[in-house]
C-alpha positions in Angstrom: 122.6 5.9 -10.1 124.2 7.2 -7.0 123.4 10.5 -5.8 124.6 13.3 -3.3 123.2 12.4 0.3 122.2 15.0 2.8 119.6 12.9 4.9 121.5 10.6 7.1 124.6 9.1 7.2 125.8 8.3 3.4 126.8 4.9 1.9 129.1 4.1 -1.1 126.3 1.8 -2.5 124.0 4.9 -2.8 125.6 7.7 -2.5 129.1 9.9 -3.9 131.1 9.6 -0.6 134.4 11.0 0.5 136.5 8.4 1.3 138.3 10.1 4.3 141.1 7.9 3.7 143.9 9.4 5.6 141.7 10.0 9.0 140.0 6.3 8.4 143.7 5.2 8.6 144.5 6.6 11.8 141.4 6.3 13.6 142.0 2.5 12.9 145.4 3.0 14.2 144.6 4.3 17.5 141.6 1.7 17.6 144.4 -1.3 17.1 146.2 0.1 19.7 143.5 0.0 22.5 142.5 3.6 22.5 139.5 5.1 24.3 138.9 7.8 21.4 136.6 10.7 21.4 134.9 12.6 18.6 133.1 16.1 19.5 131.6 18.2 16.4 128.8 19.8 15.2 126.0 18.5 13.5 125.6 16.9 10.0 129.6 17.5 9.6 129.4 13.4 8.9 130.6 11.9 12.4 128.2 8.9 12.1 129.3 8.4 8.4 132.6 8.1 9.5 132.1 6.0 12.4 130.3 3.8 10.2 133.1 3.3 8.0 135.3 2.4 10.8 132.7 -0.5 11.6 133.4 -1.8 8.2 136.7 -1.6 8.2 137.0 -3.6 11.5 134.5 -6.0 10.8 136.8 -7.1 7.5 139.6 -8.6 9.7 137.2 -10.5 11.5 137.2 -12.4 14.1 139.6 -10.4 15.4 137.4 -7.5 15.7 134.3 -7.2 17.4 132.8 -3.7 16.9 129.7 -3.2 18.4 127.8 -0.3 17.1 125.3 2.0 19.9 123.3 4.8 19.7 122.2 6.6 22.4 119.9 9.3 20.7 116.5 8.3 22.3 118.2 7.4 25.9 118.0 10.9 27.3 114.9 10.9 29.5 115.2 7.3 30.6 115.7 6.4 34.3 119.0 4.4 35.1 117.7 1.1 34.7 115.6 1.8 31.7 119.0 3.1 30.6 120.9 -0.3 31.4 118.5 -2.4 30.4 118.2 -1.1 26.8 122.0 -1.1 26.4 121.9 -5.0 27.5 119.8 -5.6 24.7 121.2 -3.5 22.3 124.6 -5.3 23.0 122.9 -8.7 22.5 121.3 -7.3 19.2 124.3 -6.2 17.8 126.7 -9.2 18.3 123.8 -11.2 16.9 123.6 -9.1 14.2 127.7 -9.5 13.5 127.4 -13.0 13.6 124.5 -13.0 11.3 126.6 -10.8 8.9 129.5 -13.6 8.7 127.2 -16.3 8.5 128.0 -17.7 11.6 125.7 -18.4 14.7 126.9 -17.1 18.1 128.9 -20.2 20.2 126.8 -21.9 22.3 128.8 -20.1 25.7 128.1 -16.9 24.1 124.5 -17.5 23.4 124.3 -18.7 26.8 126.0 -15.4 28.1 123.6 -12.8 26.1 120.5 -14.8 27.2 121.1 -14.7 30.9 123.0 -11.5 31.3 121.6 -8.5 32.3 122.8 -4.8 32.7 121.3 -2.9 35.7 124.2 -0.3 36.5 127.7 0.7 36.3 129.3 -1.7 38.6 127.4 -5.2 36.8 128.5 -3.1 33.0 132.0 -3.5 34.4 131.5 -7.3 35.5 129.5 -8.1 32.3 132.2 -6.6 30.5 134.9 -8.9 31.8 132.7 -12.0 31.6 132.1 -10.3 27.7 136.3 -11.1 27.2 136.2 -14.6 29.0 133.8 -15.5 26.8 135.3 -14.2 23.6 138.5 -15.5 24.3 140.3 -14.1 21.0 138.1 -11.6 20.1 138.5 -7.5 20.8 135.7 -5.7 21.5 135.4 -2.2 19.7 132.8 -0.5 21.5 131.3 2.5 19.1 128.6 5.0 20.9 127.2 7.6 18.6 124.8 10.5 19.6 126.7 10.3 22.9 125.2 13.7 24.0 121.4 11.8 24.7 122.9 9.7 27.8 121.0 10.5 30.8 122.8 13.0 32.8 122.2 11.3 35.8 124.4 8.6 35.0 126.8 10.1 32.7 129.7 10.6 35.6 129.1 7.5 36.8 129.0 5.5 33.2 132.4 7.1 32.4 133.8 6.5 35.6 133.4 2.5 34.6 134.8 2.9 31.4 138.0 4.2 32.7 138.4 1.7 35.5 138.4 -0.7 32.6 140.5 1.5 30.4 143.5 1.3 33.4 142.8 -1.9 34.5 145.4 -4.7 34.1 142.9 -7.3 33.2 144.0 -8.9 30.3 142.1 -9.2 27.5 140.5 -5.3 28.4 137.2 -5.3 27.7 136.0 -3.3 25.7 139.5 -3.0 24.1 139.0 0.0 22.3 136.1 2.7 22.6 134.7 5.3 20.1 132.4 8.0 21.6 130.8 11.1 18.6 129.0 13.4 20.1 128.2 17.0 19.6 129.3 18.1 22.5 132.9 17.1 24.2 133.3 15.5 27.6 134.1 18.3 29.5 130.8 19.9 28.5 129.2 16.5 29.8 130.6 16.5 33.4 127.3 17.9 34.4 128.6 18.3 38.6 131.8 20.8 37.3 133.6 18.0 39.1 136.8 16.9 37.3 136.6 15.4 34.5 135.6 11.3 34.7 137.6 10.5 31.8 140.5 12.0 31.3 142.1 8.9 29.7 140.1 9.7 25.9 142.0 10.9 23.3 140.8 13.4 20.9 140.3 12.9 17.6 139.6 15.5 15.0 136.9 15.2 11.6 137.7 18.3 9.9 135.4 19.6 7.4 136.3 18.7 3.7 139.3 20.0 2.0 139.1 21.5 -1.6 140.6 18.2 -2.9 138.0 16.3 -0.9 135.6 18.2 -2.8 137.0 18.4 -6.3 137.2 14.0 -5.6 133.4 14.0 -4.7 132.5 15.7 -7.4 134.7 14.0 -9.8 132.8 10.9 -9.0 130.1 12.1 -10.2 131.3 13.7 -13.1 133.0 9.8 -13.9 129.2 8.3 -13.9 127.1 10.8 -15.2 129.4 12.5 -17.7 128.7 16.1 -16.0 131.6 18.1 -15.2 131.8 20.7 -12.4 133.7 23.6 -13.9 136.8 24.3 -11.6 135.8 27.7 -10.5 132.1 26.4 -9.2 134.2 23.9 -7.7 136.4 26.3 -5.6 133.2 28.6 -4.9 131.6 26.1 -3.6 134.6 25.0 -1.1 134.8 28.6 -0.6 131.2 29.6 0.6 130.5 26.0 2.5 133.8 26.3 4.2 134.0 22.7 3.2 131.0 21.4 5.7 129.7 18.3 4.2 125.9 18.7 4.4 126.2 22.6 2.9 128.7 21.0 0.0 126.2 18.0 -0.7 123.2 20.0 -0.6 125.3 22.8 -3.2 125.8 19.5 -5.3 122.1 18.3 -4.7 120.3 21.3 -6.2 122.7 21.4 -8.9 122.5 17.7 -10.4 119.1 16.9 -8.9 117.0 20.2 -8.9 117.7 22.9 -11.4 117.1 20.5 -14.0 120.1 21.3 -15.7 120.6 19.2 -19.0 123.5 16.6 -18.1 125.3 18.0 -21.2 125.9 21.0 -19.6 129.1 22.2 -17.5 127.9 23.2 -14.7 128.8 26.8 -14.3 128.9 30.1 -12.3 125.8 31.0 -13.3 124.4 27.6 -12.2 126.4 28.0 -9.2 124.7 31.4 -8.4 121.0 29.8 -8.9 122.0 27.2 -6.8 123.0 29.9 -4.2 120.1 31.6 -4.3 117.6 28.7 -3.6 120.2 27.4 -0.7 119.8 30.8 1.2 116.0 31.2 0.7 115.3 27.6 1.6 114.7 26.0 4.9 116.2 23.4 5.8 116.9 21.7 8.5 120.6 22.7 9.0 120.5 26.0 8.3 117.3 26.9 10.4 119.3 24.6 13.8 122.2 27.4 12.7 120.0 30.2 13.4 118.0 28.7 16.0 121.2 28.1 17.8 122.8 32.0 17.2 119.3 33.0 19.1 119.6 31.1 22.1 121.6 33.4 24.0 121.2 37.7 23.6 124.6 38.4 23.9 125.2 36.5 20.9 124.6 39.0 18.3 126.7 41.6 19.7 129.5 38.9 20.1 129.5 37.6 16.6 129.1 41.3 14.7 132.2 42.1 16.7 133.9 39.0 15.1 132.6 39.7 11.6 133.1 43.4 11.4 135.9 44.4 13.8 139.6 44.1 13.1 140.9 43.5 16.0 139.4 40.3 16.5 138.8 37.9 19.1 140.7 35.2 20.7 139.7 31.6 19.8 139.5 30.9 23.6 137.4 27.7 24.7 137.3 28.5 28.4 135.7 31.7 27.2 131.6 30.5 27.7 130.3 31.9 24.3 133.3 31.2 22.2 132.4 27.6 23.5 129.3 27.5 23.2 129.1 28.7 19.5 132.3 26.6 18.5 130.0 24.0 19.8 127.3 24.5 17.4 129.8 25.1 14.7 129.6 28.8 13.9 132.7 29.9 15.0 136.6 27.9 14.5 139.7 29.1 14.8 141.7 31.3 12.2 145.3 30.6 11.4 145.5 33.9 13.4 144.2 32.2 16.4 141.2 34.2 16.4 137.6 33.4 16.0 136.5 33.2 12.7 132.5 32.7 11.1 133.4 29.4 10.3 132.2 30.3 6.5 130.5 32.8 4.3 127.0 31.0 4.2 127.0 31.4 7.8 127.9 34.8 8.3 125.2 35.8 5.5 122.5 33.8 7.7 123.7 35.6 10.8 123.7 39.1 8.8 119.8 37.9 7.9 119.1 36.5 11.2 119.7 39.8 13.1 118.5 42.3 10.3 115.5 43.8 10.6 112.7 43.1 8.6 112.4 46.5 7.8 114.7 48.9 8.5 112.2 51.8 7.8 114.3 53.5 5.4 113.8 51.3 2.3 111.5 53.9 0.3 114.8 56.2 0.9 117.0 54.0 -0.7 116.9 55.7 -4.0 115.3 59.6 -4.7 112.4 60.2 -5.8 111.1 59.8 -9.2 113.9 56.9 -10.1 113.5 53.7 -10.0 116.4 50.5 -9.6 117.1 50.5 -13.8 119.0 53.8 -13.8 121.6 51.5 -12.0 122.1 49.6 -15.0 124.7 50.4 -18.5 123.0 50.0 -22.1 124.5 46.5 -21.9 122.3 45.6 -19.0 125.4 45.5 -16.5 124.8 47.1 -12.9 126.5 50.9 -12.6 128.0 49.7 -9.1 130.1 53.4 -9.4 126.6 55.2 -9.4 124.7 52.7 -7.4 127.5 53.1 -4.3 127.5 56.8 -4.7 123.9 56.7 -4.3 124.1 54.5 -1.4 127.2 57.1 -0.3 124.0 59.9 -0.6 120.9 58.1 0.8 123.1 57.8 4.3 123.9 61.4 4.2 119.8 61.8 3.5 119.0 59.6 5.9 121.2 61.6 9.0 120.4 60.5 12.3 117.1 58.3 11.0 119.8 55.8 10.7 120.3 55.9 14.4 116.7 54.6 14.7 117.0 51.4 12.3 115.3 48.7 15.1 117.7 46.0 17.3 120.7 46.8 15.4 123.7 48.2 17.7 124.7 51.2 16.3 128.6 50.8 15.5 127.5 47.9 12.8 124.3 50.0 11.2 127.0 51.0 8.1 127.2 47.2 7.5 123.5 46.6 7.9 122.2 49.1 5.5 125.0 48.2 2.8 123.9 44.9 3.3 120.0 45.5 2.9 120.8 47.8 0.3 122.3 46.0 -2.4 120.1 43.0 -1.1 117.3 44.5 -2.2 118.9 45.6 -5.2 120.4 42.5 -6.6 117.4 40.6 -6.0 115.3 43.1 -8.0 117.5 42.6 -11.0 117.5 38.8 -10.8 121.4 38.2 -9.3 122.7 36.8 -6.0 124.6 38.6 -3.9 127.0 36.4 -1.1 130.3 36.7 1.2 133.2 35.8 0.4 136.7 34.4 2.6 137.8 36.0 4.8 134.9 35.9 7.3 136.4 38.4 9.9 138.8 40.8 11.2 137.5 43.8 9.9 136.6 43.5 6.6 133.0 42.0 5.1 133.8 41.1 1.5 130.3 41.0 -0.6 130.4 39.2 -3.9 127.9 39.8 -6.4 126.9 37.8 -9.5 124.7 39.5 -12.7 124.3 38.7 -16.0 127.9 37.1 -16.3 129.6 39.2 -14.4 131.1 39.8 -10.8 131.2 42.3 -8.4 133.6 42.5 -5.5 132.3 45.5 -2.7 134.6 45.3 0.5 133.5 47.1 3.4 135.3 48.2 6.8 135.1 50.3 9.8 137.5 53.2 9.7 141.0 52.6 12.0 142.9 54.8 10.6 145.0 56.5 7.6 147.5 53.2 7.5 144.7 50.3 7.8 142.8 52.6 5.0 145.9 52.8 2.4 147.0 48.9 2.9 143.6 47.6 2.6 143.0 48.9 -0.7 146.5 47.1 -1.7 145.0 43.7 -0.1 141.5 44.6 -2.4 143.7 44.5 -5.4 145.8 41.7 -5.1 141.8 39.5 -4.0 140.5 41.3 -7.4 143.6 40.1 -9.4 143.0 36.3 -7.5 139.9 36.5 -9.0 139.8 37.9 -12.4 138.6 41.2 -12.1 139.5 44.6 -13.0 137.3 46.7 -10.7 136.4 46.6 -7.5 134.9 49.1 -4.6 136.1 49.7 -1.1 133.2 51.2 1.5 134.8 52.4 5.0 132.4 53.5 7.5 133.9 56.6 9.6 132.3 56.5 13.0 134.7 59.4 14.3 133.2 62.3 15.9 134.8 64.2 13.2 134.8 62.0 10.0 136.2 62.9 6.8 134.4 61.9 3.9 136.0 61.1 0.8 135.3 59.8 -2.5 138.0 58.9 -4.8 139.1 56.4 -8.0 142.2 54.7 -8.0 144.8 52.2 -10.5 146.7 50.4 -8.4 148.4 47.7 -9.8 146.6 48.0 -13.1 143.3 47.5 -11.3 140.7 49.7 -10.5 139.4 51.0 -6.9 136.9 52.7 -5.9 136.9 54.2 -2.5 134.3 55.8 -0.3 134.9 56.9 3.6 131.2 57.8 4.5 130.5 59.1 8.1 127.8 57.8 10.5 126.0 60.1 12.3 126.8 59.5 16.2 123.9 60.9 17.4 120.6 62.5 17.4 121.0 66.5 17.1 119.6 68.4 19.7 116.1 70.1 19.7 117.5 73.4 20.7 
């Protein structure tokens, strides 16, 4: 039986796969037509998957085709001619290995070539290259380079400068005739002298993370072999929280169908989709812990992506900006239909919310008075009292005064956010839900989603700009709680005005009901006098 694949590149034989159809289509298009392509994206968002399918493709209509597959992870350190003298033999290897594949053997001027050719630097790669096509005669050459980014930077200029003599050239048959080149980073970012760019023949080609039909079709293959259906809303939270990134949705699927050991008679539903939440935040794995890693590698990150999260008037998506480029690099941030910066999806901006919140805040044993304890929060029914536990919450800040001003490496005009968030963190967790974020991922507003005992809880908080922005947003809260089913929801604005005014108030609008709180933060630390 196939499964979900989150280690390595996935294969139809063992794995459900996304077929990728459409792009497949017109990567192979631009191939046939003697493009030098380039793919640039993050890690595990399935670049080497796709690539891999391309080879496929290509090697079905041989002999025309002659993709050669290379890899140049393990290159980095290597001096120039350790460099070309492993590519040589990587070359031989795989067009011995294509050969092998068809059945064939290599032609005896072929086998003649790869034994006495050798690679020792740019100028005898563009010579072995042209002999490659005399050779070949009818044969194109696809040349395929994954993990591009572990090329020595020594040689990188001068290794791209080759490939684009060859790419203008009016040698006929070019050789190669078409290039791939996946990397995480793009060729701009490889041009390690700032001189300009060596290639500036490539053409771009985007792999966008997976749509929701994408998803709903890898699922339903595993629904059409094992009989277990995904119900359509786990399905759509799923796409929702993952932002469609293929290793976060596989791994989603993983611990559904491999680890909860969930009967295979069983829908899976949002209650399975919440345990499967839960274990995805609290493990590490390797993706998520090279996400935070990579938000730590530079201080004025934090700052930079709170600002993105938590103020409305957002940030240009601008790549000649050094940290917007940077982080799009790594994957965090993308670009909103607003042309702004967007936390490319809620598990993200909950693992940047962890990632820079204290471990302790020093104002936990404040969160609730004395002599009470977390189950006054909950009805007869066992449902949470999120009207009395946010009007706690609403009273331990005023309690807490300027104390909140002292919460450790947390800039002061997004401590609002950070205790909410710690708050009903702690909270939920106590009574056994899961608590995540929910779309949108910026411009002012920090949806929080919380799942318990069957039911859902939708808390939206902002930062106060102003009478207008107050009144529409709750409008906007009510139309997202009528998207999504239910009847109440609450609305925390955080008033950081030298003279806030707090309010408190309950609300139908639109047959819905909102709660709203305005609930100042202290500015500073009052005087000793």
């Amino acid at each position: 039986m196939r499964r979900f694949g989150t280690q390595g590149p996935v294969n139809p034989e063992q794995h459900y796969v996304v077929p990728r159809t459409e792009e497949l289509t017109e990567f192979i298009k631009r191939v046939k037509e003697g493009r030098y392509i380039v793919i640039f994206a993050p890690r595990q968002t399935g670049k080497t998957t796709f690539f891999y399918a391309a080879m496929d493709i290509l090697a079905s209509e041989a002999p025309t085709y002659l993709p050669i597959h290379l890899d140049f992870e393990a290159y980095k350190n290597l001096a120039p001619s350790d460099f070309y003298s492993n590519l040589t033999e990587d070359i031989r290897e795989e067009i011995e290995n294509i050969y092998y594949k068809r059945g064939e053997e290599p032609f005896e001027t072929l086998r003649d070539f790869l034994e006495n050719t050798t690679l020792t630097d740019n100028v005898s790669m563009l010579r072995g290259f042209k002999a490659l096509a005399r050779v070949l005669e009818n044969q194109q050459v696809v040349l395929l380079i994954d993990e591009f980014d572990g090329i020595p930077p020594a040689i990188v200029n001068d290794f791209l400068y080759a490939l684009r003599r060859i790419y203008i050239s009016r040698t006929s048959p070019r050789c190669p005739h078409s290039l791939g080149i996946v990397g995480v980073k793009s060729i701009a970012q490889l041009n390690y002298d700032r001189s300009v760019s060596p290639f500036n023949i490539h053409d771009d080609f985007a792999l966008s993370n997976f749509t929701l039909a994408q998803v709903q079709e890898l699922f339903g293959q595993y629904t059409a072999e094992v009989g277990q259906a995904f119900a359509p809303e786990v399905t759509e939270a799923i796409h929702k929280q993952t932002g469609g990134q293929p290793f976060l949705v596989n791994r989603f699927a993983q611990i559904l169908t491999e680890e909860l050991d969930i009967p295979k008679t069983e829908t899976l539903t949002l209650a399975h989709f919440s345990a499967a939440h839960i274990q995805l935040m609290d493990e590490s794995n390797t993706h998520l812990t090279h996400l935070t890693t990579n938000i730590r590698r530079n201080p004025r990150f934090e700052n930079f992506l709170m600002r993105i999260a938590l103020y409305e008037e957002g940030v240009p998506f601008n790549l000649r900006n050094e940290l917007v480029n940077e982080l799009a690099t790594y994957g965090v941030l993308a670009r909103g239909t607003d042309r702004m910066c967007k936390i490319a999806n809620p598990i993200y901006l909950h693992c940047i919310l962890q990632a820079f919140k204290p471990v302790v805040n020093g104002l936990e044993n404040d969160y609730f008075p004395e002599d009470t304890d977390e189950f006054q929060y909950l009805t007869d029914t066992g449902q949470i009292h999120m009207e009395r536990l946010l009007d706690n919450f609403r009273d331990f800040i005023a309690r807490a005064g300027f104390r909140i001003l002292q919460v450790p490496e947390t800039p002061q005009e997004f401590i609002g956010q950070h205790l909410l968030f710690a708050y009903l963190e702690q909270f939920v967790t106590s009574m056994n839900g899961t608590m995540y974020m929910e779309v949108p991922t910026g411009r002012g507003r920090m949806d929080l989603i919380i799942l318990h005992n069957q039911r859902k809880y939708i808390v939206e908080t902002k930062i106060w700009r102003g009478e207008r922005g107050y009144a529409a947003q709750k409008q906007q809260l009510a139309a997202y709680l009528s998207t999504e089913g239910v009847t109440e929801g609450y609305y925390v604005v955080f008033d950081h005005r030298e003279a806030p005014e707090p309010r408190t108030e309950t609300e139908t609008i639109n047959g819905l009901t909102i709660r709203s709180y305005v609930i100042p933060v202290v500015q500073e630390r009052p005087s000793k006098k």
